[in-house]
C-alpha positions, -999 to 999 in steps of 0.1 A, spaced: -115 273 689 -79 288 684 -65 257 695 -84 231 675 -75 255 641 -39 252 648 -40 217 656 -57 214 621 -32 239 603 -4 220 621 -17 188 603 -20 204 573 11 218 569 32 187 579 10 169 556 21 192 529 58 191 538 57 152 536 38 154 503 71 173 485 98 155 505 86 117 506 101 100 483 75 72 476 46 82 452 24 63 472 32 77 502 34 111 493 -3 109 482 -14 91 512 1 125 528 -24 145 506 -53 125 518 -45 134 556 -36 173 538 -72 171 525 -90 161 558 -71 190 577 -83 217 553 -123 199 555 -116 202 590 -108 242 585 -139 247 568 -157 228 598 -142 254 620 -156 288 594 -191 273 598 -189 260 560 -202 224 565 -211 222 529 -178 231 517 -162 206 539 -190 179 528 -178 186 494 -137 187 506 -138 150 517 -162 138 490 -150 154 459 -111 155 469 -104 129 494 -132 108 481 -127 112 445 -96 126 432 -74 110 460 -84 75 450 -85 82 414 -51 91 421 -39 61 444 -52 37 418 -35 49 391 -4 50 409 -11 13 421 -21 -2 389 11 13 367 38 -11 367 71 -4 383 57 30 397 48 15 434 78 13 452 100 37 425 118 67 444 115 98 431 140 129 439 122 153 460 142 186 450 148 201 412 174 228 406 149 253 405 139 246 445 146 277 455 123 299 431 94 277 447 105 283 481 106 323 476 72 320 461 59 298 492 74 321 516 57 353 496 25 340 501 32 330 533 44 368 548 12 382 529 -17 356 546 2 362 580 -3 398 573 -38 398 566 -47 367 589 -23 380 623 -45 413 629 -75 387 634 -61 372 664 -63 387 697 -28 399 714 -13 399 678 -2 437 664 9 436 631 21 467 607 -8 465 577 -45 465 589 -71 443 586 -88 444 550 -121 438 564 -143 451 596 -172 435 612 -204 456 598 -231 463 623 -261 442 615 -240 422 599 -251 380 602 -242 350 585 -268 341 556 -295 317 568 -291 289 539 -255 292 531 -258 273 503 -280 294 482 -257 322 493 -225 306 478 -246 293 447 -258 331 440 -223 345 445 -207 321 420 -234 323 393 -231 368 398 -197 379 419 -172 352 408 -192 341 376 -159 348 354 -133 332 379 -161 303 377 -161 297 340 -125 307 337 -117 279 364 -141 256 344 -124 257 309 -91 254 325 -104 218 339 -123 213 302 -85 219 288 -67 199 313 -91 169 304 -84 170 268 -42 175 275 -48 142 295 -70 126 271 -44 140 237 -13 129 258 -27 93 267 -40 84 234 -18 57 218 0 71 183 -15 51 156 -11 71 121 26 85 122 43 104 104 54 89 68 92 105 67 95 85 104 81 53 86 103 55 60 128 61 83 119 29 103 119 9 71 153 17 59 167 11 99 148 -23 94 164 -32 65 199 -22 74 197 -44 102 185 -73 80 216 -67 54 236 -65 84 225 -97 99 222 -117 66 264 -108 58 270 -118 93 255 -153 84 267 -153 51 303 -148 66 295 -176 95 289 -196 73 321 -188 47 343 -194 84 323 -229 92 332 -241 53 365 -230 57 371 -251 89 357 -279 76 377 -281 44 413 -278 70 399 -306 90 392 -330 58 430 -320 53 443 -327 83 422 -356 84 443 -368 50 
């Protein structure tokens, strides 16, 4: 049991690392899929088949490919290389570590042979049992115990969907000062072409006319 979740964590955190340090786009989210099947296999190991059903089939099934074609069907975004670190690395990697020191806080008093300074949040209750359909246990604790983080989570998505929808809508009605603007630019460069014939043309008459001389 202990060995086969650390195999899986294992996999899932170097499919993590090699999600933020590949430099290929398409790579790096082949390295999610593989980050995805670790944590479905997690959720094997806790005794929640459903949630893992719904890991691979909403995340690895769904998103992942929506993702990979996107990436494959935008021009010149393939093979691009992107730079894995920003100067700001180091606020995400204090972050990261946080969260890490708190889980391994909470999770090391768990594991047999492992002493750690801040208890265990939870106890085993006696009597306690898993539910016998643990589907209509997690249904009923979203729709009363989490309902809020439920909706909350659910208008976040609704608002993410419109930002994508807003941002990839192609501009048809501008702005009239940036019109304008575009029309003067226009004609400028017109004026600007149309003296640069004008004066072509003054140099090609004026090198004709000292040939005919020459010529007589």
């Amino acid at each position: 049991m202990y060995i086969a979740f650390f195999a899986l964590a294992g996999l899932t955190l170097l499919a993590g690392l090699a999600v933020v340090t590949m430099k290929n786009l398409l790579r790096s989210a082949l390295a999610l899929v593989v980050a995805f099947v670790g944590v479905a296999g997690i959720y094997l190991l806790l005794q929640a088949e459903f949630i893992a059903a719904v890991q691979v089939l909403l995340y690895v099934g769904a998103v992942m490919v929506l993702i990979l074609f996107a990436i494959m069907l935008t021009s010149r975004l393939t093979d691009r290389q992107l730079r894995q670190f920003t100067g700001r690395w180091w606020l995400a990697a204090s972050l990261a570590l946080l969260l890490f020191i708190v889980l391994a806080m909470v999770i090391a008093p768990a594991i047999p042979g492992i002493s750690f300074p801040l208890e265990a949040s939870w106890r085993e209750l006696p009597g306690a049992s898993m539910p016998q359909d643990p589907i209509a246990s997690l249904g009923e604790q979203l729709m009363t115990t989490y309902l809020l983080p439920f909706e909350v989570a659910s208008v976040l998505l609704l608002v993410a969907l419109v930002g994508a929808i807003v941002v990839a809508w192609p501009v048809r009605d501008r702005l009239p000062a940036v019109e304008e603007m575009e029309r003067k630019v226009a004609e400028a460069k017109k004026r600007v072409e149309a003296a640069e014939e004008a004066e072509g043309a003054e140099w090609s008459a004026e090198d004709a006319e000292g040939s005919a001389e020459e010529a007589e």
